[in-house]
C-alpha positions in Angstrom: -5.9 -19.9 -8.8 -4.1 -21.7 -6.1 -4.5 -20.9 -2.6 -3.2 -22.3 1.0 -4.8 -21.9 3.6 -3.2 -20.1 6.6 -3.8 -19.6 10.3 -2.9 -16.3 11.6 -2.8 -14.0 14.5 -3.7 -10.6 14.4 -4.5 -7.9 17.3 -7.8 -7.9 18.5 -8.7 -4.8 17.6 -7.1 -5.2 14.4 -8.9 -8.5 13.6 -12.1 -6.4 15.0 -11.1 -3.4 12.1 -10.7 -5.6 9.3 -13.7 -7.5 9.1 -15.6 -4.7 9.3 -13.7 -3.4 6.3 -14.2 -6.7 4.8 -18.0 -6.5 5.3 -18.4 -2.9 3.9 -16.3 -4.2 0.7 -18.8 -6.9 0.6 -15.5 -9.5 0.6 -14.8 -12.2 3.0 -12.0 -11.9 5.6 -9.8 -13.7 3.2 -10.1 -11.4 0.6 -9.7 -8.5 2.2 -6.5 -9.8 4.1 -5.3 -11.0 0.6 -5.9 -7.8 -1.2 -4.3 -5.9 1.8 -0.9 -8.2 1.8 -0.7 -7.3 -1.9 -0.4 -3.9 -1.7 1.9 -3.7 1.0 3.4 -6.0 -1.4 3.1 -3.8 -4.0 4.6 -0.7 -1.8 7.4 -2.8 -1.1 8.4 -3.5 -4.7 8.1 0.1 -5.4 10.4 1.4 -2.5 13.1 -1.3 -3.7 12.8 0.2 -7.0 13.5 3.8 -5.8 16.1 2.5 -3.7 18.2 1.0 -7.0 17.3 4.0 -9.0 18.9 5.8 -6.6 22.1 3.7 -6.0 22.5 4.3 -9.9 21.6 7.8 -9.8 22.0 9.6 -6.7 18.8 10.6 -4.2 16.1 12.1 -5.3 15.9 15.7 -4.5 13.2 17.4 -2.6 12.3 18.8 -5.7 11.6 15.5 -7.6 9.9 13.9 -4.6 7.6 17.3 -4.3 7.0 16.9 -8.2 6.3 12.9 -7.7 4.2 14.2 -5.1 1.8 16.3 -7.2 1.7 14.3 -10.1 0.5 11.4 -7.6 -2.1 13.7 -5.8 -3.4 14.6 -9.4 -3.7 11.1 -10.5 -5.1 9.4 -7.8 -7.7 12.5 -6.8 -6.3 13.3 -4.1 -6.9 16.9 -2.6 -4.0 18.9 -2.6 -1.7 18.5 1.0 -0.6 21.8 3.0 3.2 20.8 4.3 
């Protein structure tokens, strides 16, 4: 795997945040930050992807984004949300 090295800036008490998160993953710094800019990565992909669905096919109702919304909550675990 190829890697470059970066210098970066982040808020103090953002910098402070994320190494502790690093240290309870048992990662470095690096790590952490990399796994962390993939997934926002990630995110972004996916909303660009909803955005040409939807160009082709209209908006998604409130209906399919409640549906979307349970079928996500079931698959990742996650308790189910009160609106």
């Amino acid at each position: 795997m190829v890697v470059r090295k970066l210098s970066v800036a982040l808020e103090d008490g953002v910098a402070e945040a994320a190494g502790q998160a690093a240290e309870r993953a048992g990662v470095s710094l690096s790590a952490w930050l990399n796994h962390a800019a993939e997934n926002e990565l990630a995110i972004e992909t996916g909303i660009d992807a909803v955005r040409a669905w939807e160009a082709d096919h209209g908006v998604l109702s409130d209906d399919e984004l409640a549906a979307a919304d349970t079928l996500l909550d079931r698959v990742l675990g996650n308790p189910r949300r009160v609106s």
